[in-house]
N, C-alpha and C positions, 0 to 999 in steps of 0.2 A: 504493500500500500504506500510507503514512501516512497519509494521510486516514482511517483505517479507527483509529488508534491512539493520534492528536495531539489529540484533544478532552479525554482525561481523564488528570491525573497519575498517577495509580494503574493504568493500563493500562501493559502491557508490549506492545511488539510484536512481533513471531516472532523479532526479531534479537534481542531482549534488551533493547532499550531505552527510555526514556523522552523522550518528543519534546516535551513540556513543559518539561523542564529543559534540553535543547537547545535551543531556541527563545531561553529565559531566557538562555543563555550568548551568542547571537547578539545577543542586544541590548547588551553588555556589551562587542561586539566592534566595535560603532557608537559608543560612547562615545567622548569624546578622551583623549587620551594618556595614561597614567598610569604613573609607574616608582619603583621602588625601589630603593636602593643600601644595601647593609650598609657601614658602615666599621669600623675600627679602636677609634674613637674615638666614633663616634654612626650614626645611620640619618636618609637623606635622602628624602623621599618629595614628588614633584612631579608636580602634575598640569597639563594643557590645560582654560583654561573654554569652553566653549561658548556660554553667557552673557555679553557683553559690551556693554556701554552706559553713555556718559559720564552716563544720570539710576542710572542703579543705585548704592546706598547701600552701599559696596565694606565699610563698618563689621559690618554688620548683616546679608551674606549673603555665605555659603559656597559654592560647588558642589563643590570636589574633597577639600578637605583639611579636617581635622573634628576637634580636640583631644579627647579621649574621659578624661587627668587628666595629673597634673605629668610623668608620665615614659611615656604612652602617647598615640600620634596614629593616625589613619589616613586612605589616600587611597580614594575610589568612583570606580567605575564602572559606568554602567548608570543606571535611575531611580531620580532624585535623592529624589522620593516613598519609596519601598522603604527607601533609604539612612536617611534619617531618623528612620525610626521604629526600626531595626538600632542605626543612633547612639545613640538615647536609650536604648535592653537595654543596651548596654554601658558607657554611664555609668553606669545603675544599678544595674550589676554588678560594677563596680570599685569604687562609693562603698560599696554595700554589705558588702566583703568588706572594706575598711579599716575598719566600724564594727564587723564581728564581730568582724577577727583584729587590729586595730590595726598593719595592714601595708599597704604595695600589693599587690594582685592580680599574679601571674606572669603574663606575654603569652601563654602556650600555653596553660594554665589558661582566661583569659579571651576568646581567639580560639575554644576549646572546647567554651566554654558559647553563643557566640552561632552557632557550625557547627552546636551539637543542635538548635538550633530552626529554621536552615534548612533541615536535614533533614526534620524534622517537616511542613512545607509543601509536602516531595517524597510524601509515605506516606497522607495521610489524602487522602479526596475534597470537592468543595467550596472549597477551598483552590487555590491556585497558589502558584509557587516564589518567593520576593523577586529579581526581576531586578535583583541589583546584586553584583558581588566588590567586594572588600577588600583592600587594603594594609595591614598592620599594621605599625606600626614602635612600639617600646616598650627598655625597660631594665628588668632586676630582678637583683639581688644574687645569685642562682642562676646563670643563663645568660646576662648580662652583655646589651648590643645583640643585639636581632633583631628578624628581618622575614619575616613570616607572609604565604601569599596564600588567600583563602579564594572560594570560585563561590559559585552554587544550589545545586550539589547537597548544600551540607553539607562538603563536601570543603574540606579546610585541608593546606599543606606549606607550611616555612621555604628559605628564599631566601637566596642571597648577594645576588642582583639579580634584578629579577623586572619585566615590565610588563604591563597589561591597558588594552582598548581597543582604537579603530583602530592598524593599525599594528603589531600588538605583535609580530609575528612578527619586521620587520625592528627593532625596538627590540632583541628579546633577541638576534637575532643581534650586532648590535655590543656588548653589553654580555658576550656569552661572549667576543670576541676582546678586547675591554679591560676588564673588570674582575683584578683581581690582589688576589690574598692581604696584608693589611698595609695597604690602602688607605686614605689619611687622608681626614677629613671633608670639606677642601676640594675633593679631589681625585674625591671622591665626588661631590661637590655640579657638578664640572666635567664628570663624565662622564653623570650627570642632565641637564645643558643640551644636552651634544652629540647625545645620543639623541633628545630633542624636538624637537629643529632638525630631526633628520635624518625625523622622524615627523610632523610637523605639516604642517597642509597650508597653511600661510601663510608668506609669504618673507620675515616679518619681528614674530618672534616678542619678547612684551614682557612687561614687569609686568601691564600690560590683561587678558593672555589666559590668564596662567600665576600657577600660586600652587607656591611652594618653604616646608616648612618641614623641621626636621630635629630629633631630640631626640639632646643633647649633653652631654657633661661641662663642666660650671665649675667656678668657685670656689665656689659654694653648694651643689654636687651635680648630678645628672641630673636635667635640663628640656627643655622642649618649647619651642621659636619657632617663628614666623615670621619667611622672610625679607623685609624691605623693599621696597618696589619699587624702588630703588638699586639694591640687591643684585644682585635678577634681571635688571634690565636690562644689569649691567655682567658678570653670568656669560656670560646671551646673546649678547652686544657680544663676547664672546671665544671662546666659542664660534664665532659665524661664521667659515665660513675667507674668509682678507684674497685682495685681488684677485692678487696675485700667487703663491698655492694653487691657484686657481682655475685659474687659466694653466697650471701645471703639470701640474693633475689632468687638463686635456683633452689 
């Protein structure tokens, strides 16, 4: 019966649905890891690369994680093509509305404006869906840290914690039994490692494969990093359970 329904986005099939944008969501589901943590204090967003090689210029390419201005980041999943050109609407959706209103763009506001146009790729003919979601993680003086998940279909909802990619299913179940109300950034950033360990499909995950950044309060205001590959390696390093865990847990 799909076969009959799956070649054009703009077709319904007797059940109601769109098998275009399901499709689009299954590749999304092939992707590696990616998770969100809301804290207290900032939002963590880390992802799994798939991309990995000692000649790759680690400077000058991205795959998961993608600064979009000073106090908004987000993580992909799905084709990194798709992502890209999504990435660059929403830079120049946030530059634009700080040259109109002489302010930063609100996360929902601008997580909103780039959902209208993935809908738009669900409705016309000729067109296909951008295979790739989104992590938003951002700050604005209205509704303080948050974290946006948006699909294909256009579809956008905020998150305490949230993951998309392989995996995700056993990712968000450990993050409903440990995530807590009050969560501080580190604590966040602790619970983002233990989920990817427990998601990834390598027994020995590192800086190489993963990219953590998080936007934070300082002493200069809310901004966006990257974490080091220090960093991640020594989150990782503690995440792992030690051999005498191990022992126990069998």
């Amino acid at each position: 019966m799909a076969r009959r329904y799956d070649s054009r986005t703009t077709t319904f099939s007797p059940e109601g649905r769109l098998f275009q944008v399901e499709y689009a969501m299954e590749a999304i589901n092939m992707a590696g890891s990616t998770v969100g943590v809301l804290a207290e204090d900032g939002v963590v967003l880390a992802g799994e690369k798939k991309t990995t090689s000692k000649l790759l210029d680690q400077a000058k390419q991205h795959e998961k994680l993608f600064q979009i201005d000073n106090q908004m980041f987000c993580a992909s999943a799905g084709i990194t093509a798709d992502a890209n050109i999504l990435i660059n609407k929403l830079r120049l959706t946030a530059q634009r509305h700080v040259y109109t209103y002489g302010e930063p763009q609100p996360v929902e506001e601008l997580v909103t404006s780039i959902c209208d146009l993935k809908q738009g790729y669900t409705q016309f003919g000729g067109l296909r869906p951008f295979g790739v979601s989104f992590l938003v993680a951002g700050y604005d003086e209205a509704h303080g840290f948050q974290l946006y998940h948006t699909d294909p279909s256009g579809n956008f909802s905020g998150w305490k914690s949230y993951a998309i990619g392989i995996n995700n299913n056993t990712a968000q179940q450990i993050m409903r039994q440990e995530w807590k109300a009050g969560l501080k950034l580190q604590e966040a950033l602790e619970l983002a490692a233990k989920v990817l360990l427990k998601t990834m499909d390598t027994a020995s995950p590192n800086a190489e494969k993963l990219e953590f950044g998080v936007v934070e309060r300082t002493t200069k205001g809310v901004s966006f990093r990257r974490l080091k590959d220090t960093e991640i390696n020594k989150l990782m390093a503690d995440a792992a359970p030690k051999e005498g865990e191990d022992a126990a847990a069998s």
